[in-house]
DOLOVO-524252 format. One line per 3 residues: number of its first residue (from 1); for each residue x negated, y, z negated of C-alpha. Coordinates in nm, 2 decimals. Layout:
N
NUM> X:Y:Z | ...
***
This chain:
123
1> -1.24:27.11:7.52 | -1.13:27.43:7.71 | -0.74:27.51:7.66
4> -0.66:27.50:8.06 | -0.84:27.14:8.02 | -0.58:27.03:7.77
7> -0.28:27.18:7.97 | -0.39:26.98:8.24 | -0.47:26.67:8.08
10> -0.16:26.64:7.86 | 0.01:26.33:7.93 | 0.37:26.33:8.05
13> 0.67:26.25:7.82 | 0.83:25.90:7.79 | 1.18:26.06:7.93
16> 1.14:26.25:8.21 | 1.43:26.53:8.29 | 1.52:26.66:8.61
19> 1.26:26.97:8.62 | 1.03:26.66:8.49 | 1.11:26.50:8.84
22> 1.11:26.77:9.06 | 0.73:26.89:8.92 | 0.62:26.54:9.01
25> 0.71:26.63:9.40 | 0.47:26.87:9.40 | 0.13:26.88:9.56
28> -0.05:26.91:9.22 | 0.14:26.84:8.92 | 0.17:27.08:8.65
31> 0.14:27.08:8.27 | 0.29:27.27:8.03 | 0.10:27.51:7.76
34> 0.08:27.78:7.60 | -0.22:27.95:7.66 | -0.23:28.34:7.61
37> -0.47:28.52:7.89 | -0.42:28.86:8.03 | -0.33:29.00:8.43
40> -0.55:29.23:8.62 | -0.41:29.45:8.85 | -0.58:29.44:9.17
43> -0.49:29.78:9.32 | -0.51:29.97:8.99 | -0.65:30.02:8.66
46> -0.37:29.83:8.47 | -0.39:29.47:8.28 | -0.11:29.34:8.08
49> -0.06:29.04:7.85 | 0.04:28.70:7.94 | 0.11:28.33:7.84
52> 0.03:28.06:8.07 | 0.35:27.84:8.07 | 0.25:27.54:8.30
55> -0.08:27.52:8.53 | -0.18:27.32:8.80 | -0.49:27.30:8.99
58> -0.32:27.54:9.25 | -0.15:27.77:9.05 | 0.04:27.88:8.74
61> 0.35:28.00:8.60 | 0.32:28.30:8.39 | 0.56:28.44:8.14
64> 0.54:28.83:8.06 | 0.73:29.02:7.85 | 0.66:29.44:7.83
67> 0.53:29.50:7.46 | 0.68:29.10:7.38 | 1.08:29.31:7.36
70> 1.16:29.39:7.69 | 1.14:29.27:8.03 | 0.84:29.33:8.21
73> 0.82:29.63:8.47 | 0.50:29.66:8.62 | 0.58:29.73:9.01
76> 0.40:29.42:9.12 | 0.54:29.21:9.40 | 0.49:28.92:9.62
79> 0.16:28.89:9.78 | -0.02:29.11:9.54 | -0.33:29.00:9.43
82> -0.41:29.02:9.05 | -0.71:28.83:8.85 | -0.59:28.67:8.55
85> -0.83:28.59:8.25 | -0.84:28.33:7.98 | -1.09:28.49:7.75
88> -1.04:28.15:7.52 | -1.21:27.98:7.81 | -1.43:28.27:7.93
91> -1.26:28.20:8.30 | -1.09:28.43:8.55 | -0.92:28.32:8.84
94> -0.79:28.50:9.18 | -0.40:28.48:9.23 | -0.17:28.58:9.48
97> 0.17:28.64:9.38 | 0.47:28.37:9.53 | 0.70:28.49:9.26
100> 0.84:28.77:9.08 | 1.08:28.76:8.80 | 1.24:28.98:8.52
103> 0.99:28.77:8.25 | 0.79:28.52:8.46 | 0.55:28.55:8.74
106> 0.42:28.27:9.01 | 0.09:28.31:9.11 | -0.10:28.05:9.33
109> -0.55:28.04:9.28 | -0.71:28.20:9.58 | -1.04:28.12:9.46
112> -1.20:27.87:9.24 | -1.16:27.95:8.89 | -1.51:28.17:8.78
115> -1.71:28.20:8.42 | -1.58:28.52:8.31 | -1.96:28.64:8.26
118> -2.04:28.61:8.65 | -1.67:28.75:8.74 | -1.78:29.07:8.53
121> -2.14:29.09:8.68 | -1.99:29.10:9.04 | -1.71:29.37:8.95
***
């Protein structure tokens, strides 16, 4: 089983807490993980490490940290457009970013998720 299958598939806690509640208002409920992957840069050469905090099938939160010991500082903003890979699943996915933070990032899926071997013959 694929490590994005078992974020998603996780079943939910007995006691729910009040972030509990409010994810089960959304559209597509999320599931936490842990699931390290790594952030293309769109418009530029540069690709930084990630872990995959929660997923859903419509997006992801995304926890980054500059060398793991600083906050991250990579100039990216809303609406950027990055590709984020999960080489533990051989899958890349196209993002837009919602959200930017000091040490997190929201991205929602543009595309269908793609085997990582037909994402690289099309690049």
């Amino acid at each position: 089983m694929r490590s994005i299958d078992r974020i998603l598939s996780k079943p939910k806690a007995a006691s729910a807490g009040a972030h509990d509640k409010a994810s089960e208002k959304r559209f597509a409920p999320r599931r936490s993980g842990m699931t390290p992957a790594v952030v293309y840069l769109e418009d530029g050469p540069g690709s930084f490490p990630c872990l995959i905090r929660d997923m859903s099938t419509t997006g992801a939160r995304l926890e980054l940290r500059q060398g793991w010991d600083r906050d991250f500082s990579a100039g990216v903003s809303n609406d950027d457009r990055i590709r984020l890979v999960v080489r533990l699943d051989r899958v890349m996915y196209e993002c837009k970013i919602v959200r930017c933070g000091a040490k997190e990032l929201g991205v929602k899926f543009t595309a269908a998720p793609k085997p990582l071997a037909r994402a690289q013959r099309e690049a």
